[in-house]
TIRO-2110 file (N, C-alpha, C; in Angstrom, 1 decimal):
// TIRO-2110
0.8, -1.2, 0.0, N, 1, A
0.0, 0.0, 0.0, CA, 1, A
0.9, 1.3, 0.0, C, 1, A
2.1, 1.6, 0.8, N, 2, A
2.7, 2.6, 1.0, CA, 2, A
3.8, 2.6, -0.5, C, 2, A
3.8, 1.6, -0.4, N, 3, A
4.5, 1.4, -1.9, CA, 3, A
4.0, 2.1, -3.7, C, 3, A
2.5, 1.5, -3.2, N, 4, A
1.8, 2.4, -4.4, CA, 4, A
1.4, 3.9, -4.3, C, 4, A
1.2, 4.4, -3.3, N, 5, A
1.2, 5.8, -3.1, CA, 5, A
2.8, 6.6, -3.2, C, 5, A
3.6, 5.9, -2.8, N, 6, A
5.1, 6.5, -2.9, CA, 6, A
5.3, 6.5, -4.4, C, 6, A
4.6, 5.6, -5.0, N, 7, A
4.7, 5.2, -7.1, CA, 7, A
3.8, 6.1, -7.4, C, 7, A
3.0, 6.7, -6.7, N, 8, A
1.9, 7.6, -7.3, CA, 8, A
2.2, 9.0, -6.8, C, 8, A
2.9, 9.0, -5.6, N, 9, A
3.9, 10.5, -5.3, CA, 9, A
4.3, 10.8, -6.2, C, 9, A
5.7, 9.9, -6.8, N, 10, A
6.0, 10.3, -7.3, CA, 10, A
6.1, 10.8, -9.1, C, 10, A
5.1, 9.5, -9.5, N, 11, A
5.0, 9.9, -10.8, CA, 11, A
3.8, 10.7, -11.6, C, 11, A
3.8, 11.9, -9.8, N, 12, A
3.0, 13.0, -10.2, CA, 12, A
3.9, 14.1, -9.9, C, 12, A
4.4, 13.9, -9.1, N, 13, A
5.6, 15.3, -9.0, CA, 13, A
7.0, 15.1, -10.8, C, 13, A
6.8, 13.9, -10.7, N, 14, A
7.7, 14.0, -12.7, CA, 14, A
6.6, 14.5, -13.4, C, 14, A
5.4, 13.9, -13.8, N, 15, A
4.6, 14.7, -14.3, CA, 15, A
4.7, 16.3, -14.3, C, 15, A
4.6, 16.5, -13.5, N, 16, A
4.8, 18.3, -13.1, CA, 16, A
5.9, 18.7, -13.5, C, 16, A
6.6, 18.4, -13.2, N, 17, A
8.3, 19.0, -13.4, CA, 17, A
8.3, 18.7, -15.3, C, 17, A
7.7, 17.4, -15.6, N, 18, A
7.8, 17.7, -16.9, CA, 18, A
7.1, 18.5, -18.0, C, 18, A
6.1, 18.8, -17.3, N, 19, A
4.9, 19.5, -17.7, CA, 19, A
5.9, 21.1, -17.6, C, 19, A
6.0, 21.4, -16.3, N, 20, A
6.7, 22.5, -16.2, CA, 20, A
8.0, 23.1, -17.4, C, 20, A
8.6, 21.7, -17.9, N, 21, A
10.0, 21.8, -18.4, CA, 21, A
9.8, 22.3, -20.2, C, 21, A
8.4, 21.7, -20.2, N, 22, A
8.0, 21.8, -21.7, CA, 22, A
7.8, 23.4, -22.0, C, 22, A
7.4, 23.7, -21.2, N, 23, A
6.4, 25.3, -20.9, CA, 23, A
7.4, 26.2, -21.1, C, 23, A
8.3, 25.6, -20.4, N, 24, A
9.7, 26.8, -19.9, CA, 24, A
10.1, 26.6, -21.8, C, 24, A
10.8, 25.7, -21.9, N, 25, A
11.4, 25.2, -23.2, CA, 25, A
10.6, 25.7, -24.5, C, 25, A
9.2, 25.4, -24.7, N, 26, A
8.5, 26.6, -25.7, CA, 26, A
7.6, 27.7, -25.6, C, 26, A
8.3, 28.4, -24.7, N, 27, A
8.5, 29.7, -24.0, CA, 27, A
7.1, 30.1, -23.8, C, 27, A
6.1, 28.7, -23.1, N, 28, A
4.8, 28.9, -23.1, CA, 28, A
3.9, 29.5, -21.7, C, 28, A
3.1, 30.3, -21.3, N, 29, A
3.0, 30.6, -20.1, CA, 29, A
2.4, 29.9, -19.2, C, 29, A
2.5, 30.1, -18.2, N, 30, A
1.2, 28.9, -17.4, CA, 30, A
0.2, 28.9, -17.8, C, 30, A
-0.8, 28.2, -17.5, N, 31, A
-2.5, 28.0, -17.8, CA, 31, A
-2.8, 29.1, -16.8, C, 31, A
-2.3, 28.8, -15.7, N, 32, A
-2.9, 29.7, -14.2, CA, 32, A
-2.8, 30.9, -14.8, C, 32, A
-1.8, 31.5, -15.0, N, 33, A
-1.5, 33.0, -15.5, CA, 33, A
-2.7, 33.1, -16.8, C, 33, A
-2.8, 32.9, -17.8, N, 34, A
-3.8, 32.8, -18.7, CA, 34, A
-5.2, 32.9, -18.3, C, 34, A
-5.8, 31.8, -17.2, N, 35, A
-6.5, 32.1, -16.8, CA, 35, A
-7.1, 33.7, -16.2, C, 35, A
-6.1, 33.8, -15.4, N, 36, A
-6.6, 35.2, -14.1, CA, 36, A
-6.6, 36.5, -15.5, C, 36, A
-6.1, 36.2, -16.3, N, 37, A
-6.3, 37.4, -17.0, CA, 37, A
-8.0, 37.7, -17.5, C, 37, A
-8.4, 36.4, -17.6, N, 38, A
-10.1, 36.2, -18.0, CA, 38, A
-10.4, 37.4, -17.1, C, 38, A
-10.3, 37.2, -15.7, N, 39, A
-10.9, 37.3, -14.6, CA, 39, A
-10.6, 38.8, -14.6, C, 39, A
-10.0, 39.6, -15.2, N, 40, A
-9.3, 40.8, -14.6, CA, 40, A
-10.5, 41.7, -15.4, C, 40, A
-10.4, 43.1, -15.2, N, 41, A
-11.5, 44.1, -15.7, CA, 41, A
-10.6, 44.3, -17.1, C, 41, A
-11.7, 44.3, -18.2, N, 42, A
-11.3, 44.5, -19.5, CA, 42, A
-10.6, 45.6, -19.6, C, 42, A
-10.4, 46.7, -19.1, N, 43, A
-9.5, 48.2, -19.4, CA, 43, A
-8.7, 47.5, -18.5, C, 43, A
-7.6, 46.6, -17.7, N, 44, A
-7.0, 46.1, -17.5, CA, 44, A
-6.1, 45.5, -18.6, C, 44, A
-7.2, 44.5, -19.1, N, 45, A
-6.9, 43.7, -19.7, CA, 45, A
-6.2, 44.1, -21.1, C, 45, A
-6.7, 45.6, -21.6, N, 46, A
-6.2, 46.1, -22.6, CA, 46, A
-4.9, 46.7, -22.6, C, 46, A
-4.5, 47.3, -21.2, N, 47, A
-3.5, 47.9, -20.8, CA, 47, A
-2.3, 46.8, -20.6, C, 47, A
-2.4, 45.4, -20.3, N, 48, A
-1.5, 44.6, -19.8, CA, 48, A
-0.9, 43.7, -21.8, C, 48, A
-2.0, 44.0, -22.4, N, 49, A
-2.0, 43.4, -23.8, CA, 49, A
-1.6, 44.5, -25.0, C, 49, A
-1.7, 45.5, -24.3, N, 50, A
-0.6, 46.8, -25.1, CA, 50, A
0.8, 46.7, -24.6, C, 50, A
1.0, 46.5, -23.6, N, 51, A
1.8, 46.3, -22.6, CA, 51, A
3.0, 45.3, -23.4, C, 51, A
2.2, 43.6, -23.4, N, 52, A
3.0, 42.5, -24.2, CA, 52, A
3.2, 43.2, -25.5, C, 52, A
2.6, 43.8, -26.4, N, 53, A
2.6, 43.9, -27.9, CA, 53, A
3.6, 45.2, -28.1, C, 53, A
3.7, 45.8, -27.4, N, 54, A
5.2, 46.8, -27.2, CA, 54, A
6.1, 46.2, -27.0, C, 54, A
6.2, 45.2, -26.1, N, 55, A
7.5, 44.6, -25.7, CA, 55, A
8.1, 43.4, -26.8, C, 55, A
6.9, 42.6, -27.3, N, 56, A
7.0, 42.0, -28.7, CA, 56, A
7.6, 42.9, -29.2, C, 56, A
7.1, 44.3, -30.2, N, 57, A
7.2, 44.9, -31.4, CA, 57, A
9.1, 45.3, -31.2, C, 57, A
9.0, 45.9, -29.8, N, 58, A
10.7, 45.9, -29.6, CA, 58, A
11.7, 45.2, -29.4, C, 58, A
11.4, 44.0, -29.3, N, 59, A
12.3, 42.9, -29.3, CA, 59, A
12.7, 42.5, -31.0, C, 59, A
11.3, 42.9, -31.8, N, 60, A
11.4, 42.6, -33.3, CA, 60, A
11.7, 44.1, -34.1, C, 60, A
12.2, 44.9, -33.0, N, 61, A
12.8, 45.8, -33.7, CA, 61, A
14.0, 45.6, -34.0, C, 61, A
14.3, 45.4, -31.8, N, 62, A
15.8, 45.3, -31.9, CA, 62, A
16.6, 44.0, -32.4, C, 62, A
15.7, 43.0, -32.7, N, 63, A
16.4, 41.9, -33.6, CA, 63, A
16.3, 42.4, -35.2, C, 63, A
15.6, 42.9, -35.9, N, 64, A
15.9, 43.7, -36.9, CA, 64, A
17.4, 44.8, -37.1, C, 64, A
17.2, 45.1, -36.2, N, 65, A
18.9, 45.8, -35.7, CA, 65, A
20.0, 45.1, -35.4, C, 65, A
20.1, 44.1, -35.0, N, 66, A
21.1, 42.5, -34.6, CA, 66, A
21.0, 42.6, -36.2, C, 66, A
20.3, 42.0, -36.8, N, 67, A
20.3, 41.5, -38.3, CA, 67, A
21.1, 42.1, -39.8, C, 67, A
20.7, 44.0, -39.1, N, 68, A
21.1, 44.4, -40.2, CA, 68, A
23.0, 44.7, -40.0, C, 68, A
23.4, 44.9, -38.6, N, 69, A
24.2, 45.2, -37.9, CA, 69, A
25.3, 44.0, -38.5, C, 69, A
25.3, 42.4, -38.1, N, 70, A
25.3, 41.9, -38.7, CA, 70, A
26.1, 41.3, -40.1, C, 70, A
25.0, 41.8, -40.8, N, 71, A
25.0, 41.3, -42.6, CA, 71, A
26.0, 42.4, -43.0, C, 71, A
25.8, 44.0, -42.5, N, 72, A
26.7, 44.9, -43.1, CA, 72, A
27.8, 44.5, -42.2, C, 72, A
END
């Protein structure tokens, strides 16, 4: 009995960790975090999603800038 619960400890804490490892690796967010955004007031929600899309557009600036920096 202690045996199957110690097999079921643990191949729920690997589960996790590997669940976790995927996430991390294709740079995906948690569910939880995804979620609470539902939950938040929509003029929130616009402000935190301007927020991401500036930080996107400047990362694909400044890798446009890596690129051309670069090749010349």
């Amino acid at each position: 009995m202690l045996n199957r619960f110690l097999e079921w400890s643990f191949q729920r804490k690997a589960d996790k960790i590997q669940k976790k490892t995927l996430q991390i690796i294709n740079l995906a967010p948690s569910e939880d975090w995804i979620e609470t955004i539902v939950e938040v007031h929509p003029m929130r929600q616009v402000f935190w999603m301007t927020i991401v899309q500036l930080c996107v557009f400047g990362s694909m600036l400044l890798a446009f800038w890596v690129i051309h920096a670069l090749v010349n």
